[in-house]
N, C-alpha and C positions, 0 to 999 in steps of 0.2 A: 452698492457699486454698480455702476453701470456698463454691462456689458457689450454694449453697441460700443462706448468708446473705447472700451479696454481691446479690443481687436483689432481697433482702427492705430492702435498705438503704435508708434515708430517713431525711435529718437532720430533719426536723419530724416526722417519726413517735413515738411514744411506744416504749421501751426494752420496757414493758412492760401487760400489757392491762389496762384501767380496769377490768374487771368481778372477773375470776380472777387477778389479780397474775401471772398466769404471765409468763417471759421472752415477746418477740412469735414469738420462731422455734420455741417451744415448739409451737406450736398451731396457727401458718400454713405449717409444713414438713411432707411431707411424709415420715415415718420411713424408711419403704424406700431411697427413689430421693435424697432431700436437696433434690427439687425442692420448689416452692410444693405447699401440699394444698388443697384443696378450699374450706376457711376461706381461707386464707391469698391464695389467686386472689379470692374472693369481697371482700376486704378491698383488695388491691391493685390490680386490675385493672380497675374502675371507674375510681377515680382517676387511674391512666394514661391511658383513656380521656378523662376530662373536660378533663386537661391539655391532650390533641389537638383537646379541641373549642372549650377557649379562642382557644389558637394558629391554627387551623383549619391543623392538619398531618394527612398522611399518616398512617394507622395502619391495620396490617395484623391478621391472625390464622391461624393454623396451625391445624388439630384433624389431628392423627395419631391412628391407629386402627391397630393391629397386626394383620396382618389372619391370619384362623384361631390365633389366641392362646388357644381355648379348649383345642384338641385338645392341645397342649403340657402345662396343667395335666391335663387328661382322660388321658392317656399316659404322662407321666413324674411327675406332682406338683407341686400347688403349691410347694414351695419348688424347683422348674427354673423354674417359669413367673417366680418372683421374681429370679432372677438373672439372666433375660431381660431381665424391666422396668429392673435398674439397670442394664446394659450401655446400654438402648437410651437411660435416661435418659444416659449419658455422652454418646453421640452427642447429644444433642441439646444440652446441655451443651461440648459441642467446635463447635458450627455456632451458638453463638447468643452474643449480648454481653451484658456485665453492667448492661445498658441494659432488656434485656428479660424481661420473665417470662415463665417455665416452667412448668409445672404440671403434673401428674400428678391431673388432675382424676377417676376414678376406673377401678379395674378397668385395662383398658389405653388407655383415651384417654390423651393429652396435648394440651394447649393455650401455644400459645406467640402471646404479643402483642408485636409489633415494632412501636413507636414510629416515627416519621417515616421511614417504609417504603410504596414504592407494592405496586399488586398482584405486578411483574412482577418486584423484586426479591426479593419475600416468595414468590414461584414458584422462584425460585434457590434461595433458603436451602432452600426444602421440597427439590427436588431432590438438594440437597449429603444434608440429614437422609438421604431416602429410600436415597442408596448409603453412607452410612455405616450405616445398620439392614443392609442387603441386602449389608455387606461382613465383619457380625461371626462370631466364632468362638467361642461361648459352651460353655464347661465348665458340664457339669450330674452332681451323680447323680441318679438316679431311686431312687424309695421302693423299686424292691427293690434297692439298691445299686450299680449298672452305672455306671461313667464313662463319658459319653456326649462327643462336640463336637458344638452342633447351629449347622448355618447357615444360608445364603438364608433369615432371617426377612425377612419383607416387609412393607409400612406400606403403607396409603391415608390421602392427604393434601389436605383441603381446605385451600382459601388464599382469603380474600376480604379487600378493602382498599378504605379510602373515607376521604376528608375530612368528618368528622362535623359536620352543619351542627347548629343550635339543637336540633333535633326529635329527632335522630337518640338513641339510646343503645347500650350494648356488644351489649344483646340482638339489636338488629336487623344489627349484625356477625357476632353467635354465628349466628344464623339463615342468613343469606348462606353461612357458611364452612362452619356444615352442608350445607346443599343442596349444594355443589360436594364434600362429604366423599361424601354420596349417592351424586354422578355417577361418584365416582372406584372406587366399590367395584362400581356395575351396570356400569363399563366396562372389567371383569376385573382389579380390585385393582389391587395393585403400581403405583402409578402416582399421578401430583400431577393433581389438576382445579384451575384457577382460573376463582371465581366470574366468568361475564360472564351482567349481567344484560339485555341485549340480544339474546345469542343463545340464552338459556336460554326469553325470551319466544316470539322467532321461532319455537323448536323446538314449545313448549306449541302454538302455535298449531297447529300443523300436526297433530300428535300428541295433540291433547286428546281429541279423540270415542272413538277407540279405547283410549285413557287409561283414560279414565273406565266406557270398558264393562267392560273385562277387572277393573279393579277393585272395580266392585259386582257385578259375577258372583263375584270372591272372598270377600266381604264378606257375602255373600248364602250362600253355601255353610256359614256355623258361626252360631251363637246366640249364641254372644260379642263374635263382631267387631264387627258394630253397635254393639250397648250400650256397648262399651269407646269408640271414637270416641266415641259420641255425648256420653259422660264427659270424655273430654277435649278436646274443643272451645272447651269454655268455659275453659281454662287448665290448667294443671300439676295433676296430684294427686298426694297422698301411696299409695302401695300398700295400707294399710291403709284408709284411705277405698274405693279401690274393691271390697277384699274386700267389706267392709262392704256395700256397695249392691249388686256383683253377685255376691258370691261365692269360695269360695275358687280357684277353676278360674279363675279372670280371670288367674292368675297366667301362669297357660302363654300364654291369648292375647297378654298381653301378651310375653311371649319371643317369639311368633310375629310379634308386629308388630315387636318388634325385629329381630329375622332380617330381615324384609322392610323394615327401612330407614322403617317407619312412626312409632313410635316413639321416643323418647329418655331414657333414664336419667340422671338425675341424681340422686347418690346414691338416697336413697328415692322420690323424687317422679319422678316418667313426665309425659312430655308430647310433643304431635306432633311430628314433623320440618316445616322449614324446605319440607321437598316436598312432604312429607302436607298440609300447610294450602294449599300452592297447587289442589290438588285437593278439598279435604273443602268446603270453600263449596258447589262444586256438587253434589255428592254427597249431603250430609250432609241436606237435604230427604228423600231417597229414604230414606236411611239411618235416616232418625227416624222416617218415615211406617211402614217395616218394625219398627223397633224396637215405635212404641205399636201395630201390630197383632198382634206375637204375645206380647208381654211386658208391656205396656203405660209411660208414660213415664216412664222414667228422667232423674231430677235432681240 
């Protein structure tokens, strides 16, 4: 059976897409893995969402992140680093139901949306995930041709879950599930964080002043950082846009803020994290004030 269409399944769905007559699983599958891609998440996982907010049910969401997945292709080669991603998609594929979508949202994220799921069972599933990734035995060769077996790959896993009232949409889940994806990686990988927005406040509290100073002491340290925040604040850009305004060197910052958990890719387009924005309100006065004094304002 194949599990890439069985998810995509929907009797009132159309066969095929109104614009490109393409089949629907042409364009919403993912080729490597069989999961949902990126189109195909963007198509269906809204709608899942809005079903929950009819109902007022549970719905949860996963973001796995494989964690050091670069030095894999960096060392053996992308086509090792691919026969990673579809190992890990089977595990996720073996722990999850033909209820919910899978996604292989890009690079090595994946994204899985579980339907009338609370936080605490959507923490199990991520845990079951996490030891079937950290149980696998992956045959690889490497581009100078060595049969390798590589194991202990390991996943950081955010989990946030909520009853979606009127107001609510999937972004403000994606957002949640990030921040706890965050926590799960600054608190040595390997390991499931479940969003609680209670105790992530209490923590802010305690921990903001010194937050915020180590942060614009970093921030403060490159000519880029500024400008790039102060670019994406105002929502999501495309890569080429900020060449465009700052440069071609914005590109590395921006890697850097991904490294540090600031950032987020989505396909082409960059935008803050769900943590970054808890902190960039107060910052980001400082942050502009520095920007139009030595560069003047960027828009």
């Amino acid at each position: 059976m194949d599990h890439g269409s069985l998810r995509l399944h929907d009797e009132s769905a159309p066969s095929r897409c109104g614009s490109c007559a393409q089949p629907v699983g042409a364009w919403a599958t993912d080729r490597l893995t069989g999961l949902l891609g990126r189109w195909g998440w963007d198509d269906q996982a809204p709608a899942t969402y809005r079903r929950a907010q009819r109902r007022w049910e549970q719905v949860a969401l996963l973001v796995v992140d494989l964690d050091r997945f670069k030095k894999i292709n960096d060392e053996y080669g992308h086509p090792a680093g691919d026969v990673v991603l579809t190992d890990v998609a089977e595990v996720l594929k073996a722990h999850t139901r033909p209820t919910d979508l899978v996604c292989r949202h890009g690079g090595d994220e994946f994204l899985v949306l579980l339907p009338q799921t609370t936080g605490r069972e959507a923490a199990m599933v991520a845990e079951r995930i996490l030891r079937g990734i950290r149980a696998l035995q992956t045959e690889i060769t490497t581009n100078d041709g060595y049969h390798l077996t590589l194991h202990g790959q390991t996943a950081s896993i955010g989990v946030a879950s909520h009853v979606p009232s009127g107001e609510d949409t999937l972004i403000d889940l994606v957002r949640d599930t990030d921040a706890a994806l965050q926590r799960a990686k600054r608190g040595g990988r390997a390991r499931v964080h479940l969003h609680d927005p209670g105790a992530y406040t209490a923590e802010r509290t305690d921990t903001s002043a010194l937050h915020h100073l180590l942060a614009l002491q970093d921030l403060m340290s490159s000519d880029q950082l500024p400008q790039v925040l102060v670019s994406l604040s105002d929502g999501p850009k495309a890569a080429e846009d900020l060449v465009q305004v700052l440069g071609p060197r914005v590109i590395l910052t921006l890697e850097r803020l991904q490294d540090n958990g600031l950032v987020l890719r989505r396909a082409s387009r960059y935008e803050l994290t769900a943590a970054a924005r808890e902190w960039i309100t107060d910052v980001l006065p400082a942050v502009a004030a520095w920007t139009n004094r030595h560069h003047g304002l960027v828009h």
